[in-house]
N, C-alpha and C positions, 0 to 999 in steps of 0.2 A: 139554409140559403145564405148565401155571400151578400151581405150589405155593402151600400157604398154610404160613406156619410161625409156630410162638409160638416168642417169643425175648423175655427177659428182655434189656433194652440197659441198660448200667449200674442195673439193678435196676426198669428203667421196662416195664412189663409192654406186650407189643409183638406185631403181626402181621408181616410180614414176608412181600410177594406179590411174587413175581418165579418167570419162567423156569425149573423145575426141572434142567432140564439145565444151567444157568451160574446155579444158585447160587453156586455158588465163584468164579464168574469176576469181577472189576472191570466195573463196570457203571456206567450214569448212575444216578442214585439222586434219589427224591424222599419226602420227608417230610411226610404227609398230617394236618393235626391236624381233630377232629371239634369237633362243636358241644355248647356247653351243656346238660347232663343228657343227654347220647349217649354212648357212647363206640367205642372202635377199630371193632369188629365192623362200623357202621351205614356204610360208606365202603369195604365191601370191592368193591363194585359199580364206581367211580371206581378202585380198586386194580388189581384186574384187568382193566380195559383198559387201565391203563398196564404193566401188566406183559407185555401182550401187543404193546407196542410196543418191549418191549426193554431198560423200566428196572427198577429194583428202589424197591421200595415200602414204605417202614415206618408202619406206623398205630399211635400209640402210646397209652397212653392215659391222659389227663390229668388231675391231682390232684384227688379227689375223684371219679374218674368208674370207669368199667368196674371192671376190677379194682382197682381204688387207692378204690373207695367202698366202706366198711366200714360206718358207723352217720351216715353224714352226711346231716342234714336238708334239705333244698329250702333255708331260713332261711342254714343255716352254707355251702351250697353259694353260696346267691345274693350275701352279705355277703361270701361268698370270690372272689366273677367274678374280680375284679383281680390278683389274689393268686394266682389260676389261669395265667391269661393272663401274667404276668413269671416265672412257674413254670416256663411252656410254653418261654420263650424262651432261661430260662437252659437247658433240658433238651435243647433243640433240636441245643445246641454240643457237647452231653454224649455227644449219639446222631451227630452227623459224626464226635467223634473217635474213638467205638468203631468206625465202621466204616474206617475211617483206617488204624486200626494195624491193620486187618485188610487192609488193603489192597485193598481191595472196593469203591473210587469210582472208574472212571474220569477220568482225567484232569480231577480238580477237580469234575467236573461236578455241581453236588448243586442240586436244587431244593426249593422249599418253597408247600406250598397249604395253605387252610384252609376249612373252612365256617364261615359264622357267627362264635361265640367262635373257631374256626381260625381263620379270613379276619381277624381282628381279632389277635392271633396273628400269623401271616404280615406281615400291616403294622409291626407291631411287631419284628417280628423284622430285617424289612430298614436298621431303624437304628440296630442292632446286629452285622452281620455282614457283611462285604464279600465273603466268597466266596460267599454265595447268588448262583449266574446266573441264576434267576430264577424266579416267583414268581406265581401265580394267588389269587386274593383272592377268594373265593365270598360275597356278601353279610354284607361284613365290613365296619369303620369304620376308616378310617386317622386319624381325628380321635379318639385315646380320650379325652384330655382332656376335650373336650366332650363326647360318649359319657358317659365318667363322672359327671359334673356332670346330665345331663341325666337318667341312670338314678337317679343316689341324691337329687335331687329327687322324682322320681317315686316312690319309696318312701316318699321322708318324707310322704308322703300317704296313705299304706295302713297304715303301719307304725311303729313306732318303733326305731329302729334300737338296735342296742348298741353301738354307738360314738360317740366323743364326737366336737366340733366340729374338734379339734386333730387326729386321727385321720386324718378326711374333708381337712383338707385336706394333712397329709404324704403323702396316698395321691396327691394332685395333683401334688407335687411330683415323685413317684417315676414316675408315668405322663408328667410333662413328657419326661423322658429315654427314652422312648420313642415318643414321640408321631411317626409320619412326616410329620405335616402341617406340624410347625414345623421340621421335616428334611429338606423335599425333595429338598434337592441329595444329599441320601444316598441316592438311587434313581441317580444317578449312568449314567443313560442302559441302565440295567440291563431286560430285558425282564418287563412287569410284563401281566398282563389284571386285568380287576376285571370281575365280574358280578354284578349285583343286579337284583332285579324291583323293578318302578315302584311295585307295591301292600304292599308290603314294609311291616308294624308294629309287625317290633321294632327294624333296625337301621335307623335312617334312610336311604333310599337315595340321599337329596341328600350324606352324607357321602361316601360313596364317589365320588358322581358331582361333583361339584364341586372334589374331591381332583383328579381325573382333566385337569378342564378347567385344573388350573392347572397339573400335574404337566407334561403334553404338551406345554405351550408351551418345556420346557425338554430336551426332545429333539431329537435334531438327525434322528434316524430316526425315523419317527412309526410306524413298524409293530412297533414296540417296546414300546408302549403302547397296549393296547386297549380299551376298555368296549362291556359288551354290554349296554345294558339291555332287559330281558325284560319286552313288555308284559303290564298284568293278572296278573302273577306278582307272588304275598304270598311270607310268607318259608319255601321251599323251594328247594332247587336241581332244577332242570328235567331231563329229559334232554340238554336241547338244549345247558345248562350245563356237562353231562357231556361231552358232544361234544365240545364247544370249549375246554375246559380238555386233553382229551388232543393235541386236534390243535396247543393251544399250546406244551405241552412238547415235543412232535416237532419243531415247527417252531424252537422256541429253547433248548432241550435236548441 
């Protein structure tokens, strides 16, 4: 039977879907992060059917959302995207080492997905951490540098922001050291999927897919690198999305 358990992981308010009979057991383990104004709960669906192939699955949930949003406004959530997202990835290393020392990963094994602000997340994360073995990227941007520029334009047209010029571009700065688009070789032939729909209007799906065409030419195994693009698909993850993100971790998991 599939457990759901809440677990505080270093204070990071947390699901945790795996196998109830090898809770306790070392297991492959993957790390699911959710999308912008969602949190943990909304990916329990994606959780448990990877927990029914045998991994353990933690959905945590990320600064300002689920249980970690207390009085935060749509304004301070959306001026914080960034600040979320290098949040996500320091906390990412926070929740492998608690299950570490608990002895609960099989042999290295730990994977990392995301939707959306996830998928964006997940890219980022991969240019920071060489034990990730691998990685599904659910209509995410592995370009956030441009991503961000191209978001807080788009604001300065609605809005005025409350930040200054100098701000905006230290935040550039800080996103360059994440960016996997000017990192590629830190994918490091590591198995990676990316899925986006063609009709997609928040994250650009040319980011991810253009990432892709240049990323692949640098694999030496091309089945190591996949994009699925979902025709007529805006920005949702499909079933069929669903599908193929579990069948990835099985097969490179």
């Amino acid at each position: 039977m599939i457990g759901i358990i809440k677990e505080n992981v270093n204070s990071i308010p947390s699901l945790v879907v795996v196998d109830s009979n090898k809770k306790k057991e070392a297991l492959p383990m993957i790390t699911y992060f959710h999308g912008f104004t969602s949190a943990k709960e909304h990916n329990l669906d994606i959780a448990f059917l990877l927990a029914e192939k045998g991994f353990r699955v933690v959905l945590p949930d990320s600064k300002m959302h689920g249980e970690r949003d207390t009085t935060t406004s749509i304004i301070q959530r959306t001026i914080g995207f960034w600040d979320i997202v290098m949040q996500n990835v320091k906390e990412l290393s926070e929740i492998r080492d608690y299950y570490e020392q608990k002895k609960l990963i099989l042999d290295g094994r730990f994977g990392v997905a995301g939707t959306s602000m996830g998928g964006i997340t997940t890219s980022a994360a991969l240019t920071q951490y060489p034990w990730i073995k691998t990685a599904a990227v659910l209509m995410g941007s592995p370009r956030i540098t441009t991503f961000a520029k191209q978001l807080i334009n788009n604001y300065k047209k609605v809005m005025d922001l409350p930040v200054t010029d100098v701000m905006i571009e230290n935040l550039y700065v800080q996103l360059e050291h994440y960016d996997l688009s000017t990192q590629i070789e830190k994918l490091n032939q590591r198995p990676v999927l990316f899925w986006h729909g063609d009709k997609d209007q928040v994250v650009p799906f040319d980011h991810s897919y253009s990432f892709y065409e240049e990323a692949r030419k640098l694999y030496d195994k091309q089945e190591n690198i996949k994009f699925i693009k979902e025709i007529n698909c805006d920005h949702k993850v499909s079933r069929h999305a669903i599908l193929e993100t579990i069948k990835w971790f099985e097969q490179h998991l």
